[in-house]
TORVO-78531 format. One record per atom (N, C-alpha, C, CB): residue in one letter; x, z, y. Coordinates in steps of 0.001 Angstrom, whole numbers, padded with zeros to 6 digits, always signed. Glycine has a CB too. Example, Ala and Ser with C-alpha at 12.3 -4.5 7.8 and 13.67 -1.06 7.14 Angstrom:
2
A+013190+007800-005690;A+012300+007800-004500;A+013200+007800-003300;A+011308+009046-004473;S+012850+007080-002250;S+013670+007140-001060;S+012900+007870+000030;S+014084+005725-000598;
% end
This chain:
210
X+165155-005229+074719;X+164716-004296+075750;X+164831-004951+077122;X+165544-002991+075698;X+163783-004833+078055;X+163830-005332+079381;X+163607-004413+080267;X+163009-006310+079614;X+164160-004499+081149;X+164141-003583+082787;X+163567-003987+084211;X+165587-003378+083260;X+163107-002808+084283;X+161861-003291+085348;X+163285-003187+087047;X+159842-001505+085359;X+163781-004164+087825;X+164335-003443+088921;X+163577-003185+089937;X+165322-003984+089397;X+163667-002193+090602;X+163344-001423+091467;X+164387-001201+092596;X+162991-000367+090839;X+163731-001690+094057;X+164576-001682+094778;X+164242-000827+095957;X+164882-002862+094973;X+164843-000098+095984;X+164417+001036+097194;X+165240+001054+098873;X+164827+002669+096425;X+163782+000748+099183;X+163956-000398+101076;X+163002+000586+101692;X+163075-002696+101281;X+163221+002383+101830;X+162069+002620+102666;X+162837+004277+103503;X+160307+002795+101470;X+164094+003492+103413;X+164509+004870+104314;X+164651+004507+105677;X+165952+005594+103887;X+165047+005768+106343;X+165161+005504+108280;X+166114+004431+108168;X+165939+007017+109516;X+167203+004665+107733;X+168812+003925+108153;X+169252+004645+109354;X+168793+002097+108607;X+168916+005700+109842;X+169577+006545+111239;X+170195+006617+111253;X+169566+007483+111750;X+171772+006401+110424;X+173274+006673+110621;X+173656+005366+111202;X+174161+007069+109214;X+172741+003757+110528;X+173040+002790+111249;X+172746+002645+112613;X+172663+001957+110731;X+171643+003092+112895;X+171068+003029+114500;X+171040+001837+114797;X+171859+003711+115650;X+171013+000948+114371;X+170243-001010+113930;X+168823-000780+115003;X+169409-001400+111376;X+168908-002430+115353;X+167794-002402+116110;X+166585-003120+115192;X+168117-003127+117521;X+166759-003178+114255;X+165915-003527+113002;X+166139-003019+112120;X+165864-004597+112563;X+165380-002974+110829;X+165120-002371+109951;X+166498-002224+108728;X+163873-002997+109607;X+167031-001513+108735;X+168100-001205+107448;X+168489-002852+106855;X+167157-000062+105943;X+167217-002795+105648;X+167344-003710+104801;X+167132-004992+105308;X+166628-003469+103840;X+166600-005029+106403;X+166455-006608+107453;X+167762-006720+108336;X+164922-006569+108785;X+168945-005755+108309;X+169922-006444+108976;X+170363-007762+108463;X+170958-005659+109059;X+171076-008579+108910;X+171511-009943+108815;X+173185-009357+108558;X+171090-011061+110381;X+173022-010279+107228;X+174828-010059+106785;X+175070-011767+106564;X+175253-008839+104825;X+176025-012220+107198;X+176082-013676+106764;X+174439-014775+106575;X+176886-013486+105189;X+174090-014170+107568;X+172521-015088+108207;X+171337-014593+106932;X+172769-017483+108174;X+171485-014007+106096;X+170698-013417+105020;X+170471-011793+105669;X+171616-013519+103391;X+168909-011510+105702;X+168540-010352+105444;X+169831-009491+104099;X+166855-010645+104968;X+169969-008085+104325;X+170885-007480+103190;X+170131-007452+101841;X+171357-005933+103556;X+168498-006958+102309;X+167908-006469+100688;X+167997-008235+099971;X+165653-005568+100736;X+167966-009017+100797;X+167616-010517+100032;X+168791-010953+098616;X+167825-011946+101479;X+170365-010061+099607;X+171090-010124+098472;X+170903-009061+097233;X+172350-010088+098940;X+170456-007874+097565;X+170287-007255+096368;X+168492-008155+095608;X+170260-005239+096836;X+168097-008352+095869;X+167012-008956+095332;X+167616-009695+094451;X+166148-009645+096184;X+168489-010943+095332;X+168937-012465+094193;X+169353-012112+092780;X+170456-013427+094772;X+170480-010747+092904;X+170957-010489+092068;X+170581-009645+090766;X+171647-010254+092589;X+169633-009239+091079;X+168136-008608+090174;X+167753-009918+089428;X+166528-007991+091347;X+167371-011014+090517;X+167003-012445+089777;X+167562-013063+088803;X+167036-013373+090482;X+168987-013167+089119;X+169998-013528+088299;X+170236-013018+087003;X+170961-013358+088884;X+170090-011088+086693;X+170200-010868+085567;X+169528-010804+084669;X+170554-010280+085504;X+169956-011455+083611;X+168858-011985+082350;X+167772-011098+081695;X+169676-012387+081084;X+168623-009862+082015;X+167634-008557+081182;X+166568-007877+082459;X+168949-006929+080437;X+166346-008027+083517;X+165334-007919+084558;X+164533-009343+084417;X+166047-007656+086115;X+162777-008217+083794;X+161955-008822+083752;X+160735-008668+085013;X+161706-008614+082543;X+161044-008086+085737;X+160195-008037+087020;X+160946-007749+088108;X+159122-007064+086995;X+160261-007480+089298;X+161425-006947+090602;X+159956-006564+091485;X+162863-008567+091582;X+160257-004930+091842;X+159670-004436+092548;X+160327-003666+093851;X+159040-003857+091792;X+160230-004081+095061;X+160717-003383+096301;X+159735-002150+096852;X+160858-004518+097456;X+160468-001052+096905;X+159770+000272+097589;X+159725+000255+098926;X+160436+001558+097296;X+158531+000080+099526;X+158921+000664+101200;X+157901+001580+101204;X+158801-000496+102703;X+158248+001945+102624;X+157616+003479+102998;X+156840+002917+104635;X+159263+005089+103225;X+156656+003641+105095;X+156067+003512+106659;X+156906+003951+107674;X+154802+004313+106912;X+158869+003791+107456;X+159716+003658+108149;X+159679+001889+108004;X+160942+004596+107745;X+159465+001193+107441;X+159625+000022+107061;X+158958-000966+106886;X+159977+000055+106393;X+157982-001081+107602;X+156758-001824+107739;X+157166-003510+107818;X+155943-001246+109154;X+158129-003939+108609;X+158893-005231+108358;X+159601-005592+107207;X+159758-005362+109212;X+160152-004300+106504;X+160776-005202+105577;X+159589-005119+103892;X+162702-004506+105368;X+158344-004852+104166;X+156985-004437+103420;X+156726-005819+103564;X+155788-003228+104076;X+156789-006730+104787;X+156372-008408+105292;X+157212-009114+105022;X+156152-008798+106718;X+158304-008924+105203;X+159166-009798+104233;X+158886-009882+102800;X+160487-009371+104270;X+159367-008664+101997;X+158949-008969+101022;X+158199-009993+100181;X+158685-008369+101040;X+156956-009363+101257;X+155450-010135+100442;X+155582-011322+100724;X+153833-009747+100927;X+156727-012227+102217;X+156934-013376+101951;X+157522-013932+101017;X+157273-013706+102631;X+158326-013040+100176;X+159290-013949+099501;X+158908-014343+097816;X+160783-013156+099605;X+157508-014102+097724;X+157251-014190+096454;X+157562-014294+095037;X+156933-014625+096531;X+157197-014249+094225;X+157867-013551+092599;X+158224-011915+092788;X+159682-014452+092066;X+157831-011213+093220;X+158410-010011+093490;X+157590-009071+093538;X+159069-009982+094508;X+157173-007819+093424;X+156068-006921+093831;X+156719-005836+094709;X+155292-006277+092548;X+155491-005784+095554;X+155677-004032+096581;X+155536-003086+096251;X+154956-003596+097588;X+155844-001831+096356;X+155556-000867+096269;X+155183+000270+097090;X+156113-000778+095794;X+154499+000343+097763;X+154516+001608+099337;X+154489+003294+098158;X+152126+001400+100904;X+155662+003843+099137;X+155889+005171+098664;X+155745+006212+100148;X+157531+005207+097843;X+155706+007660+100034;X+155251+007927+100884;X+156673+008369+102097;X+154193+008866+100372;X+158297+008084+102078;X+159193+008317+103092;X+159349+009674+103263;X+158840+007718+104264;X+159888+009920+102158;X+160039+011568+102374;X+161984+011559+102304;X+159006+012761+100666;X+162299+011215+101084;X+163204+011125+100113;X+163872+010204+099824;X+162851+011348+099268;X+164891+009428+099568;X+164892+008677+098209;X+164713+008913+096488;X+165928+008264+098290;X+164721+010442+096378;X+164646+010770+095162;X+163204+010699+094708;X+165246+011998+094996;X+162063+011458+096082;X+161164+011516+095882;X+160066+010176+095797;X+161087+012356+096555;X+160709+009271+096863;X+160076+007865+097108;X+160065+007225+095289;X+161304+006741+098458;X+161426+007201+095152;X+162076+006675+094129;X+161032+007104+092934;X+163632+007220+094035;X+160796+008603+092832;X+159776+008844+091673;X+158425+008611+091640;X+159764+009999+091362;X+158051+008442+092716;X+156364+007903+093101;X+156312+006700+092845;X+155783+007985+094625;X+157589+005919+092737;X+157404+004091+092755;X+157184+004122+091169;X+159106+002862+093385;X+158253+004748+090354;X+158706+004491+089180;X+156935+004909+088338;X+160333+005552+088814;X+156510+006295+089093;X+155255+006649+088488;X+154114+005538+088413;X+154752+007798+089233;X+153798+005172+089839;X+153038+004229+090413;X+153035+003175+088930;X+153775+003606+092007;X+154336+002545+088835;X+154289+001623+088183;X+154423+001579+086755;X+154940+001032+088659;X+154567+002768+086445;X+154192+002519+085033;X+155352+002785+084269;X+153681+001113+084755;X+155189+003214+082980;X+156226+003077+081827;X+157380+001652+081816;X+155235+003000+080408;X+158691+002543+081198;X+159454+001472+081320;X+161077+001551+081460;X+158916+000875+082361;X+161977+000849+081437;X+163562+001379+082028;X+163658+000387+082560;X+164915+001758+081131;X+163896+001346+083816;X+164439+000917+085657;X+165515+000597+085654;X+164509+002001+086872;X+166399-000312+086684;X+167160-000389+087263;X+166859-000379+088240;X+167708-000973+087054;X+167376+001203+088931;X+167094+001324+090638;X+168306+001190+091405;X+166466+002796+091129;X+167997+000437+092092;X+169158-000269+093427;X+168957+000386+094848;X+168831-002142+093777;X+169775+000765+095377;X+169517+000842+097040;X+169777-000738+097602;X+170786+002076+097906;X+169039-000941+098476;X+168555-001841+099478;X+169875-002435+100272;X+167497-001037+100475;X+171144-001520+100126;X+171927-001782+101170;X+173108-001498+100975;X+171590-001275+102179;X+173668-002622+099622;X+174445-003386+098558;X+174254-004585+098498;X+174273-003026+097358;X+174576-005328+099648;X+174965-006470+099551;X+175926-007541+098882;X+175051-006443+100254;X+176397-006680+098275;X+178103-007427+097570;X+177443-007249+096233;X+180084-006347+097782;X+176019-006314+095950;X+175976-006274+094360;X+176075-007233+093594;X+174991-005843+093891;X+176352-008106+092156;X+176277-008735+091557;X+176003-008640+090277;X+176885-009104+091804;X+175179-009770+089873;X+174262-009663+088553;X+175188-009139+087471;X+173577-011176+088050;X+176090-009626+087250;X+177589-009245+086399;X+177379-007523+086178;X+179360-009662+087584;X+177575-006960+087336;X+177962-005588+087324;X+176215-005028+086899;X+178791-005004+089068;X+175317-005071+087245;X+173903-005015+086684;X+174075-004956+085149;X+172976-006336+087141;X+174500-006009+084593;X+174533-007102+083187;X+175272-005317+082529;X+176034-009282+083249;X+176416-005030+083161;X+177176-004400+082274;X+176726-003316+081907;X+178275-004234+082614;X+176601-002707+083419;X+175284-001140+083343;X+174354-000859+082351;X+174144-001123+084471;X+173939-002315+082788;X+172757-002360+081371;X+173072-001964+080083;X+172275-003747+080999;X+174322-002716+079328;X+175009-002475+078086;X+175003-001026+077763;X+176407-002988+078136;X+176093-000503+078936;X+176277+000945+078988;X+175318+001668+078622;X+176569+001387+080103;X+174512+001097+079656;X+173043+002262+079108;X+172416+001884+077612;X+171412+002048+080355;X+172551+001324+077428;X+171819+000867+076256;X+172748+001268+074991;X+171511-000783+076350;X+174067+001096+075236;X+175029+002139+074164;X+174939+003606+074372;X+176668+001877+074320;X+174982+004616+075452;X+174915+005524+075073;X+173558+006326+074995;X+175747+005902+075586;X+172296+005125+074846;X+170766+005864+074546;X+171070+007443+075099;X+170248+005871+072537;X+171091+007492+076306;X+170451+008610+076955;X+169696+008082+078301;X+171573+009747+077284;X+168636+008616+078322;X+167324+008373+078963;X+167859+008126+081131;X+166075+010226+078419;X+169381+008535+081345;X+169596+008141+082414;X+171336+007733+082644;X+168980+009192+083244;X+171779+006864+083424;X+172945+006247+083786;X+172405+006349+085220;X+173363+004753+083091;X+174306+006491+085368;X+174864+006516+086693;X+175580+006076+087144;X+175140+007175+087049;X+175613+004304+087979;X+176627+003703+088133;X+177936+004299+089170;X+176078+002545+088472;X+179149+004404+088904;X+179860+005164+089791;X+181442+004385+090036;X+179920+006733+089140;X+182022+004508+091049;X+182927+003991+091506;X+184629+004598+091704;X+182300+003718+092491;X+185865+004019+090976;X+187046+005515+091771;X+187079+005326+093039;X+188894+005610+091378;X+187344+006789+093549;X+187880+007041+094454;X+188242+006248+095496;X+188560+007479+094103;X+189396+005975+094874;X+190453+005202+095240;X+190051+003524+095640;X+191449+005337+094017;X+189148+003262+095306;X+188139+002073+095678;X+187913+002912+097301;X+186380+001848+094362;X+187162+003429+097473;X+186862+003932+098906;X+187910+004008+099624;X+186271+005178+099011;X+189222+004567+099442;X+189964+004769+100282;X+190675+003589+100119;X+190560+005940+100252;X+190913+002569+099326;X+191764+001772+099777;X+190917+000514+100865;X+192531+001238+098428;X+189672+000370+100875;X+189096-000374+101440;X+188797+000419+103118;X+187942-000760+100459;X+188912+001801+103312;X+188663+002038+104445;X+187245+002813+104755;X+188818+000861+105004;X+186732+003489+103284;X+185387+003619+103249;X+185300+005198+103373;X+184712+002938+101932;X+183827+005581+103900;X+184148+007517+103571;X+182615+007711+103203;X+184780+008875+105349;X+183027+007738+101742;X+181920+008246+100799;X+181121+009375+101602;X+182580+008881+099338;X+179992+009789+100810;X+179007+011032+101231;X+179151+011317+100059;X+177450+010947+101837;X+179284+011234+099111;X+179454+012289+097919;X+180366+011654+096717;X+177877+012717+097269;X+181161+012801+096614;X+182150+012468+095419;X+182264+013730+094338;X+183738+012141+096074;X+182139+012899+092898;X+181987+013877+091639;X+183540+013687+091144;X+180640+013353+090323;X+183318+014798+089950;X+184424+014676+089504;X+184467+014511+087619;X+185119+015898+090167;X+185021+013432+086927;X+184516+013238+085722;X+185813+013368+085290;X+183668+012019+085379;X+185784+014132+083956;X+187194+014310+083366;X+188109+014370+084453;X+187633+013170+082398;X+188239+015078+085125;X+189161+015427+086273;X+190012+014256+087155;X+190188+016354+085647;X+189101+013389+087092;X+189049+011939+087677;X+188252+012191+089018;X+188232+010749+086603;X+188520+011621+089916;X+187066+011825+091046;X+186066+010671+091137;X+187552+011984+092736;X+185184+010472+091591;X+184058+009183+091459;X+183261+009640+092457;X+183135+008920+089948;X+182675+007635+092832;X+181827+007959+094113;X+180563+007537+093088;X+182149+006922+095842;X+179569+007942+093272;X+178582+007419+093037;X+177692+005917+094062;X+177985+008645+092942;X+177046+004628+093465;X+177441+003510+093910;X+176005+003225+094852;X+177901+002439+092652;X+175134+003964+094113;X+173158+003622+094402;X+172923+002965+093630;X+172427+002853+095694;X+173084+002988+092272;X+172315+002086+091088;X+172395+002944+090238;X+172873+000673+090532;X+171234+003194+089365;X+171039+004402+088523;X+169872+003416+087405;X+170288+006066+089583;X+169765+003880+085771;X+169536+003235+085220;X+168508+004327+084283;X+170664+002484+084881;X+167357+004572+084258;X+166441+005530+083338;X+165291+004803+083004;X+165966+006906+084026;X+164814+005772+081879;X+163683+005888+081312;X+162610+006637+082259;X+163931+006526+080058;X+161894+005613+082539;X+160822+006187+083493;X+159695+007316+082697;X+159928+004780+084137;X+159494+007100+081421;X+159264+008449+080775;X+159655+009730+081192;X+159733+008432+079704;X+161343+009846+081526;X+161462+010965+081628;X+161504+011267+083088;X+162441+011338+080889;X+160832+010590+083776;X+161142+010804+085711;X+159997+012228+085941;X+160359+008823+087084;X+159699+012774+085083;X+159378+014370+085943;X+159738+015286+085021;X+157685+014789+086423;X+160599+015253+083827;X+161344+016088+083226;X+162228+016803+084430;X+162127+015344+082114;X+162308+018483+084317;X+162810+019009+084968;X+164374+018687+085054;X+162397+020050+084719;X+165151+018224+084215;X+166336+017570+083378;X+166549+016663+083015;X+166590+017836+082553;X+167025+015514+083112;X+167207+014695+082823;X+168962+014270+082347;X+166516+014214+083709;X+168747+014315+080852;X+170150+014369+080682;X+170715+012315+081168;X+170453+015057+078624;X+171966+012385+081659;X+172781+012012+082646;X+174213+010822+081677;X+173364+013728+083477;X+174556+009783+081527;X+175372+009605+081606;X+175953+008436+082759;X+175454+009615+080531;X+177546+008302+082442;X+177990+007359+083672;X+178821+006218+083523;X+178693+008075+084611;X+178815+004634+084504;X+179123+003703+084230;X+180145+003798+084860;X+178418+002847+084307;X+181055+003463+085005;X+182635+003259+085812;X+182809+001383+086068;X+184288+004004+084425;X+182024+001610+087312;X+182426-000237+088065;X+183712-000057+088549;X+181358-000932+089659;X+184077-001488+087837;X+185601-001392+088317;X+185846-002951+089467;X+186836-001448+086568;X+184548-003409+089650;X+185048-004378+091094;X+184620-003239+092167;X+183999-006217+091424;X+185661-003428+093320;X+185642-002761+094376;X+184434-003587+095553;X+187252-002666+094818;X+184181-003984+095057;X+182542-004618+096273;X+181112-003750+095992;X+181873-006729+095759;X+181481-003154+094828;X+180144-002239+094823;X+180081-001341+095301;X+179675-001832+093895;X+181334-000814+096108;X+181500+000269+096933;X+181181+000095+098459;X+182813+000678+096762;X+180643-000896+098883;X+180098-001816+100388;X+178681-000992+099960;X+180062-004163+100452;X+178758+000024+100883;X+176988+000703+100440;X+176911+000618+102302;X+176738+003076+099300;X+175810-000218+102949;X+175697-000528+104130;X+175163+000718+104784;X+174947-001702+104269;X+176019+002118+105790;X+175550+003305+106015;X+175587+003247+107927;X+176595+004538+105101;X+176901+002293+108180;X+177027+002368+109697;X+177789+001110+109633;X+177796+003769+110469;X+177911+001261+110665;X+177984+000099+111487;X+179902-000532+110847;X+177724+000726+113571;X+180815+000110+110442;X+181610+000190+109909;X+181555-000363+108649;X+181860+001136+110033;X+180953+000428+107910;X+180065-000570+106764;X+180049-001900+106293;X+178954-000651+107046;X+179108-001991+107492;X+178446-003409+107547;X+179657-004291+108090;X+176995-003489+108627;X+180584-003883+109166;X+181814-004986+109258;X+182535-005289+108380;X+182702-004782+110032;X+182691-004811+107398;X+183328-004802+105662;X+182866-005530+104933;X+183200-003665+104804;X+181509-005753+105250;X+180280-006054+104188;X+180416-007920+104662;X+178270-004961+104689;X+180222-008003+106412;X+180380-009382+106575;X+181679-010056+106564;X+179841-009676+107656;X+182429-009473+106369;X+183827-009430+106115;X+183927-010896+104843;X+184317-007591+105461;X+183378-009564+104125;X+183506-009818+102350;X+182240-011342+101840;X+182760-007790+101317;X+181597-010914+102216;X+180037-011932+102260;X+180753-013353+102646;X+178571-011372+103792;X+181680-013393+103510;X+181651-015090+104337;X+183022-015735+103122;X+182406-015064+106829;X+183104-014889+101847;X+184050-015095+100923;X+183616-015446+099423;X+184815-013962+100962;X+182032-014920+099142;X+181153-015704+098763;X+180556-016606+098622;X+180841-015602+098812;X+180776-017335+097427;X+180431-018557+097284;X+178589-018792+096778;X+181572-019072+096210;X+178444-017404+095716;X+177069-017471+095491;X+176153-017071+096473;X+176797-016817+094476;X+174938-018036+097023;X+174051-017615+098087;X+172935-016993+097592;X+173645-018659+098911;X+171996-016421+098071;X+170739-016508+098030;X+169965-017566+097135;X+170463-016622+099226;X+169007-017895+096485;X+168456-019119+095727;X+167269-019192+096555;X+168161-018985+094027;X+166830-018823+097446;X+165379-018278+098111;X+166120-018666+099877;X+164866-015977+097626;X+165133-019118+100349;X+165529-018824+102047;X+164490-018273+103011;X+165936-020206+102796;
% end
């Protein structure tokens, strides 16, 4: 089985208030989406890589198309849920791995495992998710926290479905538990992102692309 990733690069970023585009900030001299891209590259079971932008994002639509091996996607910037389902439609049958744009610390590893997960418990959607306690010990303040077996969890921006079922009113749901604390660097403000270059200049794997 192979997975199409899907990378979704087409929101405002208004909490960052960046004088460029979200996914075109510079983390350690790399655009951010470039690191979630590499790491799409890297994992063995992603057989394509498609980036979503919208018409908040018209620069990082030109990047893209510079960086070749990769496909675009223009969605219409409503949503991420909604963007997210117009891309997945657009493109066709298949199981996604959808990424947010602004996860820089992601790594192919943690992708690799998701994948497994999903693929052991054959239900048509996964939800990569993070403890708690990852957020607060790093200094982070989630926007939404669930609660699983009376555990709490952040959810990470990587979600794993059957594009079949992307307009089922329901979509039954299960969840991955990442246990490196770098997948919790979700780039929202400016706070964020000092965490993010923090962590990045401690990285040894670069980019393969410049």
């Amino acid at each position: 089985m192979k997975f199409i990733g899907l990378v979704m690069a087409g929101g405002k970023g208004s909490r960052l208030n960046a004088a460029v585009e979200k996914p075109l900030m510079g983390i350690g001299k790399k655009p951010m989406v470039a690191y979630v891209i590499d790491a799409l590259r890297k994992s063995s079971s992603i057989c394509e890589i498609y980036v979503a932008v919208s018409p908040h994002t018209p620069e990082t639509k030109s990047y893209a198309l510079s960086i070749g091996a990769i496909s675009v996607i223009d969605t219409p910037g409503l949503d991420y849920h909604n963007d997210m389902r117009c891309a997945i439609k657009r493109i066709g049958g298949g199981h996604f791995v959808v990424v947010s744009a602004d996860l820089p610390l992601l790594k192919p590893e943690t992708i690799e495992e998701a994948i497994m997960a999903y693929k052991a418990q054959r239900r048509p959607s996964l939800t990569v998710v993070a403890p708690l306690r990852f957020f607060e010990e790093m200094g982070l303040d989630p926007t939404w926290i669930l609660e699983i077996g009376e555990k709490k969890f952040v959810p990470c921006g990587i979600n794993i479905l059957d594009g079949a079922a992307i307009d089922e009113p329901y979509i039954d749901e299960t969840f991955f538990v990442a246990h490196d604390p770098s997948i919790c660097i979700n780039v929202n403000t400016l706070h964020d992102l000092s965490i993010a270059e923090k962590l990045i200049n401690y990285r040894t794997d670069k980019p393969s692309y410049k």
